[in-house]
C-alpha positions in Angstrom: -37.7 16.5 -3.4 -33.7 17.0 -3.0 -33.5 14.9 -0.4 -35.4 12.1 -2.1 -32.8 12.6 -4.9 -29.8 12.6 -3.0 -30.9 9.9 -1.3 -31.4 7.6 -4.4 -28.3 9.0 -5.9 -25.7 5.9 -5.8 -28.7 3.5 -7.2 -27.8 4.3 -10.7 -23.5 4.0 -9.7 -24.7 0.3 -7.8 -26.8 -0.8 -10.9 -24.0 0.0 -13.0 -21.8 -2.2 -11.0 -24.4 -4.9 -11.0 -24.6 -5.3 -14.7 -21.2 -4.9 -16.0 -22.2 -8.3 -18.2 -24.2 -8.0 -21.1 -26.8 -10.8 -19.5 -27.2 -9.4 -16.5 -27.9 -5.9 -17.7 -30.8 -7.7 -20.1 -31.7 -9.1 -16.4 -31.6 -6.0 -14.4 -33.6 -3.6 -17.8 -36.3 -6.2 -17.8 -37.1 -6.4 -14.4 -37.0 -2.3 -14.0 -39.5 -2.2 -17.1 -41.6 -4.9 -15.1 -42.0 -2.6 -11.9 -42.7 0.3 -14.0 -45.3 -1.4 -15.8 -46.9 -2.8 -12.6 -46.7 0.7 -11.1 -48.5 2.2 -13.9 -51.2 -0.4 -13.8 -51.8 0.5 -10.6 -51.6 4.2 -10.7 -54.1 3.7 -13.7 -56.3 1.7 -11.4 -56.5 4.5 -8.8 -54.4 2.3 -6.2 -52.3 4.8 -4.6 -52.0 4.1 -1.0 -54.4 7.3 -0.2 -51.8 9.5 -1.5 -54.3 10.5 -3.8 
C-alpha cells in the first residue's frame, strides 16, 4: 500500500494548485463527490472488476 500512496502523493499539492479560486474549488469538490458517489454505487452493486 506505500507505494500506492507515494505514488498518489502530489494529487492533493496539484489540486490545490488547481483551485486557488473560490469557483473552481466548488468545481473540482463537486466533481470528486460525483466519482465517489458513482464509485459507491457500484461497489454497492457488486461491480468490482473481479477484484472481489
Amino acid at each position: 500500500m506505500a507505494r500506492f500512496i507515494i505514488a498518489l502523493f502530489p494529487t492533493p499539492v496539484a489540486l490545490a494548485m488547481v483551485s486557488r479560486k473560490r469557483s473552481t474549488e466548488q468545481i473540482v469538490s463537486f466533481i470528486l463527490a460525483g466519482l465517489l458517489t458513482i464509485m459507491c454505487l457500484l461497489y454497492g452493486a457488486r461491480a468490482t472488476a473481479g477484484m472481489a
